[in-house]
C-alpha positions in Angstrom: 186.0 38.3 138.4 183.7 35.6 138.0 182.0 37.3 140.9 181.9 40.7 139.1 180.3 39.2 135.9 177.4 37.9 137.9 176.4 41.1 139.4 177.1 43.1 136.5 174.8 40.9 134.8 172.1 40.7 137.6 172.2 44.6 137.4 171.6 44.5 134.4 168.8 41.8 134.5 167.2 44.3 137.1 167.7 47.3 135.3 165.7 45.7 131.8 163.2 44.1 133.7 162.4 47.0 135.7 162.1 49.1 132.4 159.9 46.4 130.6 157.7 46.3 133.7 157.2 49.8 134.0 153.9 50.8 134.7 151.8 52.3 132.5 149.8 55.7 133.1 146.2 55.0 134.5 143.8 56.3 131.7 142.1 58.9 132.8 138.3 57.7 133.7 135.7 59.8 132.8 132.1 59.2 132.0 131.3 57.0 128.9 130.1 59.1 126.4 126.5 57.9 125.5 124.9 58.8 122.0 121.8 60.5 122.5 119.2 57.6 120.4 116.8 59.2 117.6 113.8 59.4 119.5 111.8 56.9 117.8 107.9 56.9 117.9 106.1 54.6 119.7 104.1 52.3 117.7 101.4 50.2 118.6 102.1 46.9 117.7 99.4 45.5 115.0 96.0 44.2 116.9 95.6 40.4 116.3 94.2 39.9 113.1 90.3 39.4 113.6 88.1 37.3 111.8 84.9 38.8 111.4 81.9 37.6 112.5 79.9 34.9 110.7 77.5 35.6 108.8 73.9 34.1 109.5 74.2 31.7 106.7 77.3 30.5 108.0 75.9 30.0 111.1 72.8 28.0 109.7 74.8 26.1 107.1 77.1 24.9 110.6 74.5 23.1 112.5 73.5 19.8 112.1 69.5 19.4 111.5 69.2 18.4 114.6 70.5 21.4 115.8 68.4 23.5 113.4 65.1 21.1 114.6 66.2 21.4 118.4 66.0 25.8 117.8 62.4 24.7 116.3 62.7 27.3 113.6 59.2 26.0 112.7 56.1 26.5 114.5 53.2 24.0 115.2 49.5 24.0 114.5 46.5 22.6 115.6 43.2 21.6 114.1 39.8 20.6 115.3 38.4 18.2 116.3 37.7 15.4 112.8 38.6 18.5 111.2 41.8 19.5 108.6 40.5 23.0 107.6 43.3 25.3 108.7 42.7 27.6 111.6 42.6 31.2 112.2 45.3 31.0 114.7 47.3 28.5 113.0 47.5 30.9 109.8 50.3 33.6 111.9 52.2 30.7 112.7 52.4 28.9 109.0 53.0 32.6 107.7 56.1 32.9 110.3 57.3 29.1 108.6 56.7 30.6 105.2 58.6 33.9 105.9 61.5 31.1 107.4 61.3 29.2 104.4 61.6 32.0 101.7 64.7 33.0 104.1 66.6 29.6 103.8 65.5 28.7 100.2 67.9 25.7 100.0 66.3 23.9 103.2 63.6 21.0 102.8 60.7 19.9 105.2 58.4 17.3 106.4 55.5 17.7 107.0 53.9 15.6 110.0 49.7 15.0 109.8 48.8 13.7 113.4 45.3 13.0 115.3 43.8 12.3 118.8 43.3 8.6 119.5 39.8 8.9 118.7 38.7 6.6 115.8 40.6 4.0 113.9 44.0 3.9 112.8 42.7 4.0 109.1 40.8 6.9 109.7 43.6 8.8 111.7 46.0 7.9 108.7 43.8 9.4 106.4 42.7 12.4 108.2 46.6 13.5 109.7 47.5 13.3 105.4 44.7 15.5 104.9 46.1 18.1 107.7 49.5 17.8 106.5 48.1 18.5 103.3 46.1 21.4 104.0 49.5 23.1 105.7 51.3 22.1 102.0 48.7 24.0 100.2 48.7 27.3 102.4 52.6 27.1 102.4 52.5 26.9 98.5 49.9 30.1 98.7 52.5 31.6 100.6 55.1 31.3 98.0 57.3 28.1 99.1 57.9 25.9 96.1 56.0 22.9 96.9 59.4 20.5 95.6 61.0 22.1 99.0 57.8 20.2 101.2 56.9 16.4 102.0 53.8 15.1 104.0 53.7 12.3 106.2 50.8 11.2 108.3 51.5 9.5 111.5 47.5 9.2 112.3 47.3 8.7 116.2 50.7 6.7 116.5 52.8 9.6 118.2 51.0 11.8 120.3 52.3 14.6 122.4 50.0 14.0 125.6 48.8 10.8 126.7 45.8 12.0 128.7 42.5 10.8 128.2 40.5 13.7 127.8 39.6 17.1 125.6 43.1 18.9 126.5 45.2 15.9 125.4 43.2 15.2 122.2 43.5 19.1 121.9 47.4 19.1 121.6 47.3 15.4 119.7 45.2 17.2 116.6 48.4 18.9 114.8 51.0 19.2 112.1 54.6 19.4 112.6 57.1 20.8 110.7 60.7 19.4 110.7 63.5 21.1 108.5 65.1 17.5 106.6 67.7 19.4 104.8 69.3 22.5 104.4 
């Protein structure tokens, strides 16, 4: 009997666990159903913001002076020999600095008086004033406001060519115009 029990009972242990385990139907596979998308526009992505251009100011008002006196915004004349009268062809070139100066009203020059090293240094000092001078007046006759100008004379201390001979002394006789502030 006790032999009886214990198959009946591992019948029916088969039986339930054969029912639990019963395998399930395979799903039926069939494609994956894709929703068609909105069609969306293609749109170009924003350009990088760009910052304009500077303006000529700006780029005047970002250099140092010695970047603005390196450009030489300012042209140089010459004079005659013992001479401070200004030139014929120096008058183009102190119109071009005047026309430069009414552009820029805020900048500020110096105004350099030189010589030859002919003659003594009193003399030089007194005659490179009266050049630098001369170059104030006809910058004021142009229309520069004459608080916007110094003069200096260096007389024959800083020449450009240190020949000994009419070409040098040429070059040597001038006035030179630095921009001080802007």
């Amino acid at each position: 009997m006790k032999r009886a029990l214990i198959i009946a009972l591992a019948v029916i242990l088969a039986i339930s666990f054969t029912t639990a385990c019963k395998r399930k139907p395979a799903p039926k596979l069939t494609a994956p159903q894709v929703k068609e998308q909105p069609k969306v526009e293609e749109v170009n992505p924003t350009p990088p913001v760009r910052r304009p251009d500077p303006s000529e100011e700006e780029l005047f008002m970002s250099k140092s002076l010695e970047q603005i006196n390196k450009d030489k915004p300012l042209g140089m004349i010459h004079f005659d020999y013992d001479k401070f009268a200004v030139r014929e062809d120096a008058k183009p070139v102190l119109q071009a600095n005047a026309a430069w100066l009414l552009k820029w009203p805020s900048a500020k020059i110096l105004i350099e008086g030189h010589c030859d090293d002919r003659g003594t240094e009193d003399y030089n000092l007194a005659l490179g004033e009266k050049r630098a001078k001369s170059a104030y007046e006809y910058l004021i006759a142009l229309g520069v406001s004459a608080d916007r100008m110094r003069i200096i004379s260096y007389g024959k201390s800083q020449p450009l060519d240190m020949g000994d001979n009419e070409s040098a002394w040429a070059r040597n006789r001038r006035d030179q115009f630095l921009v001080i502030e802007k």
